[in-house]
C-alpha positions as CSV (number, residue, x, y, z in Angstrom):
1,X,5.8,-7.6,-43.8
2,X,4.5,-6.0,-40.5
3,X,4.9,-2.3,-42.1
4,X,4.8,0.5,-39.5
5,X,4.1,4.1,-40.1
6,X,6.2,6.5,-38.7
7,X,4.8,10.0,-37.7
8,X,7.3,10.8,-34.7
9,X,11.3,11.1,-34.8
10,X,13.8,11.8,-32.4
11,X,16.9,13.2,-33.4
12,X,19.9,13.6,-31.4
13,X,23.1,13.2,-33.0
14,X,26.9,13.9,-32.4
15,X,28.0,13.8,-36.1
16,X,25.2,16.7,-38.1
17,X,27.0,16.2,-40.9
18,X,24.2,14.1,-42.7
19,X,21.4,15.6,-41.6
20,X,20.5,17.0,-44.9
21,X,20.0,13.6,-46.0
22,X,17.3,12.8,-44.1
23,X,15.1,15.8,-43.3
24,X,13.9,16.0,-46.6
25,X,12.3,12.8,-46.7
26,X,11.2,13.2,-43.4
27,X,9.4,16.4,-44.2
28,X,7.6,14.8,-47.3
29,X,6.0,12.4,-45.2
30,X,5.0,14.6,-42.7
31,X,7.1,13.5,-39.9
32,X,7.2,15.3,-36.5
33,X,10.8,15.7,-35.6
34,X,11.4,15.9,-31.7
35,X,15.2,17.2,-30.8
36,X,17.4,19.1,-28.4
37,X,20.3,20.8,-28.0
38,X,23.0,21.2,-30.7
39,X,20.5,19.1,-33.0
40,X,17.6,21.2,-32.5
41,X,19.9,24.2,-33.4
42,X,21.2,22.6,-36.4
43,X,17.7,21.2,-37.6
44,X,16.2,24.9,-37.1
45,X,19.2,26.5,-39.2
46,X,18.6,24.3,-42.3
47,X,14.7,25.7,-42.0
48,X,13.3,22.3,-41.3
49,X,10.1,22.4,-38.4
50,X,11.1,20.7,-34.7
51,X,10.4,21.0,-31.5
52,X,12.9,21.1,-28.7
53,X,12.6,18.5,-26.5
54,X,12.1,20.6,-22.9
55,X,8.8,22.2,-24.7
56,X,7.9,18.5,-25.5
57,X,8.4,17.2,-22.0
58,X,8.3,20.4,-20.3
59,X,11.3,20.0,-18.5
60,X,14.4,21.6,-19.2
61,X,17.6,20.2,-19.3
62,X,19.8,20.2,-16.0
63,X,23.2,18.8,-15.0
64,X,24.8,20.6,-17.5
65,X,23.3,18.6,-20.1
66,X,23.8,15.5,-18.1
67,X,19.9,15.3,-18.3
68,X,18.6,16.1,-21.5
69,X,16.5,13.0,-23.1
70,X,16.2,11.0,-20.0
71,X,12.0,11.7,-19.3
72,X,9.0,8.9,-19.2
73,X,7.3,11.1,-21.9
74,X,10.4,10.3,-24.5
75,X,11.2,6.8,-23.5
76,X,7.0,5.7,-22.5
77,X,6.6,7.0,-26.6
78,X,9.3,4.7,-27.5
79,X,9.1,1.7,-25.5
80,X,5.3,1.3,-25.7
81,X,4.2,-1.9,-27.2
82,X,1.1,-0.9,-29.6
83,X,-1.0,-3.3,-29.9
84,X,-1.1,-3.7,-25.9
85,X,-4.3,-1.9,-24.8
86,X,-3.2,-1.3,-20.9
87,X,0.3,0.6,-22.8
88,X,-2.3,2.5,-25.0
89,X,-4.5,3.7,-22.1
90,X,-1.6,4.4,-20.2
91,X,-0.2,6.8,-22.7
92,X,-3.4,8.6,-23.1
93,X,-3.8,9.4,-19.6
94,X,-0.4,10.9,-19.3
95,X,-0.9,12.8,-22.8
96,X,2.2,10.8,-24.6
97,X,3.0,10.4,-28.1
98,X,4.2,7.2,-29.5
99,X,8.1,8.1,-31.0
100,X,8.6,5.7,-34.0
101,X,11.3,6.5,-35.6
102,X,15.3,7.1,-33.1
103,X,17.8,8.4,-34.9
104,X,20.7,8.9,-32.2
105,X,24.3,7.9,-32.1
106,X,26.8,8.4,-29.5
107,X,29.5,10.8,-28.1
108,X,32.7,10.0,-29.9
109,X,34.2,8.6,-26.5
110,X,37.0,6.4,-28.4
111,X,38.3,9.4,-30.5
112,X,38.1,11.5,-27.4
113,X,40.6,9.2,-25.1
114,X,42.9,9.2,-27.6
115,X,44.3,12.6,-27.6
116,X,42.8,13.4,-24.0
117,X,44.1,12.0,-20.5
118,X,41.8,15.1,-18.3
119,X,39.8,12.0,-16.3
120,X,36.7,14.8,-15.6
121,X,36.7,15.7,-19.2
122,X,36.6,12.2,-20.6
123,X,33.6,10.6,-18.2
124,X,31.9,13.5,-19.7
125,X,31.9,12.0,-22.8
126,X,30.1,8.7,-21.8
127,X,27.1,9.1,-23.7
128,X,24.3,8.0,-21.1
129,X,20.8,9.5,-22.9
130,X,22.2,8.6,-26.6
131,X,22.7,4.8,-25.7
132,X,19.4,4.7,-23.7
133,X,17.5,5.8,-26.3
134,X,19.1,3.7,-28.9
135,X,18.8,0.4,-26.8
136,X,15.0,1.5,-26.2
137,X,14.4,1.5,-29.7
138,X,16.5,-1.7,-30.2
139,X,14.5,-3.4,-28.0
140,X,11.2,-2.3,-29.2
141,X,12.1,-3.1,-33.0
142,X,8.5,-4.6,-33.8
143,X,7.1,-1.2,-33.7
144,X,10.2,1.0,-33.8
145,X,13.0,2.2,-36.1
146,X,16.2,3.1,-34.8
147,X,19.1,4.5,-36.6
148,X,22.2,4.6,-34.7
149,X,24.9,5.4,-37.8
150,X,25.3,7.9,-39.9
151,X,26.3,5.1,-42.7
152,X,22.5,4.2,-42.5
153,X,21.1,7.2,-43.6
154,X,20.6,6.4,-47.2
155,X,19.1,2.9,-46.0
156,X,16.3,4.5,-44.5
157,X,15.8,6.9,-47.0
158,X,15.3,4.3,-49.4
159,X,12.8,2.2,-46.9
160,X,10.5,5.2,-46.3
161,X,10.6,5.7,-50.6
162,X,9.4,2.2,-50.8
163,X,7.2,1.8,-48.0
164,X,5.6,5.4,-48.2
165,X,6.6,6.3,-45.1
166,X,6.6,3.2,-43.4
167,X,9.4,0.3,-42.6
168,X,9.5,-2.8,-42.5
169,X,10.1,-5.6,-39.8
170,X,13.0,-6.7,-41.6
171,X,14.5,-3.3,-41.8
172,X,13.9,-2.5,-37.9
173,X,15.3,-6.0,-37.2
174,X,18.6,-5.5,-38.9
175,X,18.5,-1.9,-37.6
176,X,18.1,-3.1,-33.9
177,X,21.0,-5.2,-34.6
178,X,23.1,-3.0,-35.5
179,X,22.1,-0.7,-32.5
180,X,22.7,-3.2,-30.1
181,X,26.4,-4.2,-31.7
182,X,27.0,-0.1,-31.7
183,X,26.2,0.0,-28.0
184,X,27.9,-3.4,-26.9
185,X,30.9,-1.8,-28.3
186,X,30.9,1.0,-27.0
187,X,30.6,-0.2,-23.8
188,X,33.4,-2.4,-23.9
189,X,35.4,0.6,-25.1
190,X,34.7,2.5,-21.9
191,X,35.0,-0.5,-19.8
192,X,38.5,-1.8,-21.4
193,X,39.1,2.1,-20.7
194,X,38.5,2.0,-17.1
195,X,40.3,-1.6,-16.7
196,X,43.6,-0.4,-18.0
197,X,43.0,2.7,-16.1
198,X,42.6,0.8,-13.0
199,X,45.7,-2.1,-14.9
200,X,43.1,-4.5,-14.1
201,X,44.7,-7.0,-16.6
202,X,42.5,-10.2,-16.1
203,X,38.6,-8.6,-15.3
204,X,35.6,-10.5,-14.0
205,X,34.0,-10.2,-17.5
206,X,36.1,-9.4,-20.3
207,X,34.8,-7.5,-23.4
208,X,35.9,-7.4,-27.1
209,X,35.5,-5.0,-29.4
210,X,35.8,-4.5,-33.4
211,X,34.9,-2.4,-36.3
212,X,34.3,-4.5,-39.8
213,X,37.2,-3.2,-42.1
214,X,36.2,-5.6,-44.8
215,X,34.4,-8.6,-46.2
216,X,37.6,-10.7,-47.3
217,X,37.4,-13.7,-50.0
218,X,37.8,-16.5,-48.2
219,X,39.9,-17.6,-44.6
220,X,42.6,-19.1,-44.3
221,X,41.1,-21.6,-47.1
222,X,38.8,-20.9,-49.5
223,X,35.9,-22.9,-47.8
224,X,35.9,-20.6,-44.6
225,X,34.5,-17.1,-44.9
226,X,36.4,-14.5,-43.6
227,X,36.6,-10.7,-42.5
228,X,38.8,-7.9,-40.7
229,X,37.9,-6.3,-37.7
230,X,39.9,-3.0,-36.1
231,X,39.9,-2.4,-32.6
232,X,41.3,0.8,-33.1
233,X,40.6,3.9,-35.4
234,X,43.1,3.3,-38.1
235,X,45.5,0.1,-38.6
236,X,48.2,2.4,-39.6
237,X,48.6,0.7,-42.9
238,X,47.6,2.1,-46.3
239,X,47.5,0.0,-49.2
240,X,49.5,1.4,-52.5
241,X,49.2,-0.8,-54.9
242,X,47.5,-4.5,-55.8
243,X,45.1,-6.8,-54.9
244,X,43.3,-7.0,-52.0
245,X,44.6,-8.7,-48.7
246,X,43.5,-12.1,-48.2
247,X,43.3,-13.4,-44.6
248,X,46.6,-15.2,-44.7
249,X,47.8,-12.1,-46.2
250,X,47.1,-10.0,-43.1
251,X,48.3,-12.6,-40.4
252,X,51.9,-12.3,-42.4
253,X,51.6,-8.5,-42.3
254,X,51.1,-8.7,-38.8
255,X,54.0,-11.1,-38.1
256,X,56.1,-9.3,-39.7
257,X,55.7,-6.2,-38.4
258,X,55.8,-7.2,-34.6
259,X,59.3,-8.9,-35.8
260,X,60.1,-5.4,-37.8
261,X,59.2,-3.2,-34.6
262,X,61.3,-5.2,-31.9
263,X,64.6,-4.4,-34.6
264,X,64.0,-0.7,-34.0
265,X,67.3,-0.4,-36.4
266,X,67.0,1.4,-39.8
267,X,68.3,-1.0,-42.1
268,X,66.2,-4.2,-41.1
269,X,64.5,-6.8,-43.0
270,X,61.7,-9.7,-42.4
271,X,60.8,-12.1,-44.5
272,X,57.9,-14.0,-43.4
273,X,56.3,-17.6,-44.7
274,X,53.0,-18.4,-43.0
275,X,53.9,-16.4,-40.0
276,X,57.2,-17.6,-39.3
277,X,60.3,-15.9,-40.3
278,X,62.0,-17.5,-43.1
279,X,64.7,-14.3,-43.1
280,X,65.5,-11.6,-41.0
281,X,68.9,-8.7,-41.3
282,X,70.5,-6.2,-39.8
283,X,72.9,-4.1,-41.7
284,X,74.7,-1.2,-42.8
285,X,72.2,-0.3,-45.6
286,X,69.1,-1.2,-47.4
287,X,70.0,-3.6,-49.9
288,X,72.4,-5.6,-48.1
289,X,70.2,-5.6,-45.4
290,X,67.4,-7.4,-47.5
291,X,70.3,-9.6,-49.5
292,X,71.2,-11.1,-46.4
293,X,67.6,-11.9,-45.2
294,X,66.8,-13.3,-48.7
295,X,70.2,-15.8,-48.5
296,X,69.0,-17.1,-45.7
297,X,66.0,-19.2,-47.2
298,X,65.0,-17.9,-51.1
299,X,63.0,-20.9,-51.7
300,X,61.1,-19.8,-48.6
301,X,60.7,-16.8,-49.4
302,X,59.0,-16.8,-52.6
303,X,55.6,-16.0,-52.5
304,X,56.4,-14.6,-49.4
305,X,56.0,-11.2,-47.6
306,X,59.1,-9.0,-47.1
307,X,58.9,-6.2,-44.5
308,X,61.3,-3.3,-44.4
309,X,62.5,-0.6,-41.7
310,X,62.8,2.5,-44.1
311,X,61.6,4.0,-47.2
312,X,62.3,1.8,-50.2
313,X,64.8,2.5,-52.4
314,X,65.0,2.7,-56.3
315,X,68.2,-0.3,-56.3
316,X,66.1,-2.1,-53.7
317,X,62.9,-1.7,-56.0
318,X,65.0,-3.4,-58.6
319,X,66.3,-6.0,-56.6
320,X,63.1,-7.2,-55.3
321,X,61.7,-7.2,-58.3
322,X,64.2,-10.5,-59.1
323,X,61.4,-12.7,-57.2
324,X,58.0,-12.8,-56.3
325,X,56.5,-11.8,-53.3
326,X,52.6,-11.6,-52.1
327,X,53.4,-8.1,-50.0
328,X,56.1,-6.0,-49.6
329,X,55.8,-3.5,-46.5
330,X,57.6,-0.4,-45.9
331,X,57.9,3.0,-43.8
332,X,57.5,4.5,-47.7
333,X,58.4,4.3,-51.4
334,X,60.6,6.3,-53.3
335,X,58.8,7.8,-56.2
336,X,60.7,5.5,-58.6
337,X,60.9,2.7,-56.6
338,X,57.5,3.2,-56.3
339,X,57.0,2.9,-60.3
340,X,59.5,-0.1,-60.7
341,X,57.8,-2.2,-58.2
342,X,54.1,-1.3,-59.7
343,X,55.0,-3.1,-62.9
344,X,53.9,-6.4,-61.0
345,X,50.1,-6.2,-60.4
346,X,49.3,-8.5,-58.4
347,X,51.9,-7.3,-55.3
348,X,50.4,-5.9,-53.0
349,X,52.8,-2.3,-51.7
350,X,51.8,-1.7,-47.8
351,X,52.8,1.6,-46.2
352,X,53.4,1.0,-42.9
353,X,54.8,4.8,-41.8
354,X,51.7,5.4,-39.3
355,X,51.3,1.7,-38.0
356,X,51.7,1.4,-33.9
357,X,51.2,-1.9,-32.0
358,X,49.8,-0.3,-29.0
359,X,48.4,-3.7,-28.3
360,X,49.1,-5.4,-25.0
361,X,47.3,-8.9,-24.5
362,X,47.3,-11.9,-26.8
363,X,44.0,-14.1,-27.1
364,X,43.5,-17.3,-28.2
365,X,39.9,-18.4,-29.5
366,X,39.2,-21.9,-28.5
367,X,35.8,-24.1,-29.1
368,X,33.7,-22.0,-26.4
369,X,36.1,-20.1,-24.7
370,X,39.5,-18.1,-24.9
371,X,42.9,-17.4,-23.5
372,X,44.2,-14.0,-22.7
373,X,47.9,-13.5,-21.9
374,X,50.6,-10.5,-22.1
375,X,52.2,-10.1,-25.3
376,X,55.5,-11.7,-25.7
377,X,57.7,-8.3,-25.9
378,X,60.7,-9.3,-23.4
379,X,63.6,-8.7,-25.6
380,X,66.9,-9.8,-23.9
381,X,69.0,-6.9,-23.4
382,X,70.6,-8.0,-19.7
383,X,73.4,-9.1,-19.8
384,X,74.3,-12.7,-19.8
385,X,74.8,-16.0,-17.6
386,X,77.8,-17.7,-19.7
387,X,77.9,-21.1,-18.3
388,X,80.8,-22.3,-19.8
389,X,84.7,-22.3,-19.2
390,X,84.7,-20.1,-22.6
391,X,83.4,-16.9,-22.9
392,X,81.9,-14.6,-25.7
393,X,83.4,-11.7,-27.6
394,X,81.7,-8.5,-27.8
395,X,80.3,-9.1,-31.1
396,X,79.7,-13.0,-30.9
397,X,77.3,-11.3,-27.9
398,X,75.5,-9.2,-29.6
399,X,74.7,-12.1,-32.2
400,X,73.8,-14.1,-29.4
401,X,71.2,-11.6,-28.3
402,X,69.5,-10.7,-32.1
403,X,69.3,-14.7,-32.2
404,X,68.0,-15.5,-28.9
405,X,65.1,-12.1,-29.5
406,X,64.1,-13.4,-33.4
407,X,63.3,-16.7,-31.5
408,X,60.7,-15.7,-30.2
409,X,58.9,-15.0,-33.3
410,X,59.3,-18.5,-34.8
411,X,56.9,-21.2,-33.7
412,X,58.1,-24.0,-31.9
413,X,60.3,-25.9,-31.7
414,X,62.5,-22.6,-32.4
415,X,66.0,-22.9,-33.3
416,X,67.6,-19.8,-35.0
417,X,71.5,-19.8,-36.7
418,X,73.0,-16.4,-37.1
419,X,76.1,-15.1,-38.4
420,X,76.8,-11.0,-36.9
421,X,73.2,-9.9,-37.1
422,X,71.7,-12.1,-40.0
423,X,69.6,-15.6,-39.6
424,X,71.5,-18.0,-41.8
425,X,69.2,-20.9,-40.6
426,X,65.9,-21.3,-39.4
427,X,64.0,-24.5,-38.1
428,X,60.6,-24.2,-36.7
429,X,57.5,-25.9,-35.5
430,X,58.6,-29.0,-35.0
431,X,57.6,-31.5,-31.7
432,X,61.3,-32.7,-31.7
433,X,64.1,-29.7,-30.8
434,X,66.9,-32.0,-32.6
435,X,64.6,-32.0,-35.5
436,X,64.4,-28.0,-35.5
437,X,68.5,-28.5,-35.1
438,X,68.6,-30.4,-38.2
439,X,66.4,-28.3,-40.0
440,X,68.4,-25.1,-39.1
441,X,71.7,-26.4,-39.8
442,X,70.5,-28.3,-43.2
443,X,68.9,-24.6,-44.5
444,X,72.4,-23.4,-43.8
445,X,74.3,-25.5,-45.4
446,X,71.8,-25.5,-48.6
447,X,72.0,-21.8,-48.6
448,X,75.1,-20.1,-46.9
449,X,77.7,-22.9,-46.4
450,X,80.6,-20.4,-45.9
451,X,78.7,-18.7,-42.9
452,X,77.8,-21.7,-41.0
453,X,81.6,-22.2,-39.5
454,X,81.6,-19.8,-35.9
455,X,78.1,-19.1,-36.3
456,X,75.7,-18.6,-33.2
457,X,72.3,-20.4,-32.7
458,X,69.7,-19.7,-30.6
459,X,66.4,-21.7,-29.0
460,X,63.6,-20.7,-27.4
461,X,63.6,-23.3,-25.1
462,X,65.8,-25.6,-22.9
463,X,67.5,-28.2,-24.5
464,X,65.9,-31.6,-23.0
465,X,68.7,-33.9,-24.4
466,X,72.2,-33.4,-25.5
467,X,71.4,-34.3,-28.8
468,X,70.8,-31.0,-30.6
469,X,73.3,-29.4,-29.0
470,X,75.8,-32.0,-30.4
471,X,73.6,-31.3,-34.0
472,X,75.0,-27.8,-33.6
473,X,78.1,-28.3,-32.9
474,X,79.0,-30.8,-35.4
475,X,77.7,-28.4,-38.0
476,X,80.4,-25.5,-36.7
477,X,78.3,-23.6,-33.9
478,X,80.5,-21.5,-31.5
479,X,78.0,-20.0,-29.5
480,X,74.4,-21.3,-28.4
481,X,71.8,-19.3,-26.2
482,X,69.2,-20.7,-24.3
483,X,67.0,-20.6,-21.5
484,X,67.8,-23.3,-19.6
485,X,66.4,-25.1,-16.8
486,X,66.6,-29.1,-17.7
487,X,67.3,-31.3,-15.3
488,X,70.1,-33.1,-18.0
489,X,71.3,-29.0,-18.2
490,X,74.9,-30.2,-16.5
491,X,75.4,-32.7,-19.3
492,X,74.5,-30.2,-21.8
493,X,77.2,-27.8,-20.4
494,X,79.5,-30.5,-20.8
495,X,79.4,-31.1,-24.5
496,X,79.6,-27.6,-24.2
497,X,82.8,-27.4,-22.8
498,X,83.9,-30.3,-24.2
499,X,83.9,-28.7,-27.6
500,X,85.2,-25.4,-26.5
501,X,82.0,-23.6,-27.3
502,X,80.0,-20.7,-25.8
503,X,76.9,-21.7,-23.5
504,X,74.7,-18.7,-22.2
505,X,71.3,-18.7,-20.5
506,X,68.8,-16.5,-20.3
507,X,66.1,-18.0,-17.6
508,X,63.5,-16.7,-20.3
509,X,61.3,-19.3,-22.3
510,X,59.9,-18.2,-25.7
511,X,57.2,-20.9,-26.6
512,X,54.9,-19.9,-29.4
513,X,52.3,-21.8,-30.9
């Protein structure tokens, strides 16, 4: 068990707040308590014994605090090894204590950038003596105890109640663990910091950080463990009502939401399937809005999640109470749309009012490595190479342009039908384009027959062959948008012409995988 008594402590902490739940115990095992600055203060006001750390070392702090912790006779009585005999002389000569016990955590540098863009202010809050004594206790874990969050408090409370003031080797183990993630991260914070200071966008070494949220179920089956990391403070969503999120849950959310913020407009709807949108409106109010996202696919999108520009209505409440969805997202629930929609328990009601994709790069996790790229968010708002003998109308344009931006969300092969500013069709993920045609064109027909005729279709990629084109236009497309760029693209323009429809292109690919 490799139990070590603790007689020394070091405290010097940020967050105070939860002091009181640890000097007790430490005074009723007779624990010398070693501290400085606003700790010190704060220790001495709640009448607990310490000694400031200048008397201890008998230098005084300097640099304007820059230099406060950072002396042989702290980090010598932390990073001896005991049982070595040259460390034990070593110590005696120079008159050091061996420090058993760190409790330190760090300056709040992540909270501080947020609100703060005074460069001098915020390198002052790179915590240099907090993270060098936490790693030294880390690293020293077979004879130290180091307690670098606040959250942990209660841990060793309960290890010194059992151990009589002692702790275990598998307590310091886990504890150096955590210390070392703690400080990892918050060195990638400052150095992501400094990169996108610098808009360094591909770095010689490339960090990642996360806070665990939660332990969820299961992955995205239930054989594979799962849980949710932030990278940020707060994921701007706030769970009303039902179950927890599974992982497929959250990778719906997210889908939708990216598709939701690129809208902009009030009255839009998603409705998302395993990440790909099986619905998506613009319109002149709420409930048409989501009406017209739902007729594009219903047997989609049960059991799906709908996502929502505005605050919920009581009609909308009733209306989407007609089907079943996992997760229904909003900016905010009306009080009684709020108490309609809680009649089914297990929908989960996500208020999305303070969510902000402030997010930049896209990464890909393969075997033993990963791929980092921008984010997708080129919406087409230029205006556009017509390529054909016939040209667009104002509004047939502006369907054009909501078809060709949904694309993007959809995995490939992405073809999108629309009619004014809702999909009517949707055929994705597919190797072979004229498959995704097909698919588009037979969802419309299934579902909205009468809005197939002078409809608009979009695809996130060049057309290789004439034949989805011709799918298209047999089915009563008017209008198609594409990138463009094959080498059979004069061909293509051709059938175009030869059945007097619109051809526009964008020179921008939208792949997604």
């Amino acid at each position: 068990m490799n139990l070590k008594k603790i007689k020394n402590a070091i405290i010097s902490v940020s967050d105070k707040s939860n002091l009181k739940k640890i000097l007790p115990i430490l005074k009723k095992f007779n624990i010398k308590i070693i501290s400085s600055g606003g700790s010190y203060k704060k220790i001495k006001s709640m009448n607990y014994k310490c000694i400031e750390i200048s008397d201890y070392t008998g230098f005084s702090e300097m640099l304007d605090g820059r230099i406060k912790t950072l002396h042989p006779k702290i980090h010598a009585g932390i990073l001896n090894i005991r049982k070595n005999n040259k460390h034990k002389n070593e110590l005696r000569k120079k008159n050091i204590e061996n420090i058993d016990l760190v409790i330190v955590d760090l300056y709040p540098f992540e909270k501080f950038i947020k609100n703060n863009n005074n460069h001098k202010k915020i390198i002052e809050y790179i915590d240099i003596g907090g993270s060098t004594l936490i790693r030294g206790g880390a690293k020293n874990y077979n004879d130290v105890t180091v307690i670098s969050n606040i959250s942990d408090y209660h841990k060793l409370v309960e290890e010194l109640k059992i151990y009589r003031g002692s702790t275990s080797i598998k307590f310091r183990k886990y504890m150096s663990a955590k210390a070392f993630s703690l400080t990892a991260y918050y060195d990638s914070v400052i150095s992501n910091w400094l990169n996108n200071e610098l808009n360094i966008k591909f770095p010689t070494n490339k960090t990642l950080h996360g806070k665990l949220v939660e332990k969820l179920r299961y992955g995205e089956n239930p054989h594979q463990q799962a849980s949710l990391y932030k990278t940020s403070d707060d994921l701007g969503l706030k769970k009303l009502h039902g179950k927890d999120l599974s992982y497929n849950n959250y990778n719906d959310v997210y889908a939708a939401l990216n598709i939701l913020i690129s809208l902009k407009k009030k009255w839009s709807t998603v409705i998302i399937k395993h990440e790909n949108p099986c619905g998506v409106s613009i319109e002149k109010n709420q409930l048409k809005s989501f009406k017209q996202a739902f007729a594009c696919d219903p047997i989609s999108a049960f059991g799906g999640i709908v996502a929502v520009n505005s605050v919920i209505s009581k009609k909308l409440a009733l209306e989407l109470n007609k089907s079943f969805f996992e997760v229904i997202i909003s900016r905010g629930f009306k009080p009684n749309a709020l108490k309609i929609l809680k009649k089914k328990k297990n929908v989960r009601l996500i208020d999305s009012s303070k969510y902000d994709s402030s997010n930049s790069k896209h990464y890909l996790f393969l075997e033993n490595s990963f791929l980092v790229q921008d984010l997708n968010n080129k919406l087409l708002n230029k205006k556009l190479k017509i390529v054909t003998k016939k040209y667009p109308s104002k509004s047939e344009i502006q369907s054009l342009k909501f078809a060709f931006n949904i694309c993007k969300y959809v995995k490939s092969n992405a073809i999108v039908l629309v009619k004014d500013k809702s999909t009517i069709g949707i055929g994705s993920g597919q190797p072979s384009r004229l498959d995704s045609c097909e698919i588009a064109s037979n969802k419309a027909i299934k579902f909205v027959p009468e809005k197939i005729i002078n409809s608009v279709a979009a695809s996130d990629a060049f057309f290789p062959f004439p034949d989805g084109v011709q799918q298209l236009i047999k089915v009563g497309v008017k209008a198609i948008i594409q990138p463009g760029g094959s080498i059979n693209d004069k061909k293509i323009i051709e059938v175009a012409n030869k059945a007097n429809i619109v051809m526009a292109f964008t020179g921008t690919r939208h792949f997604k995988h």
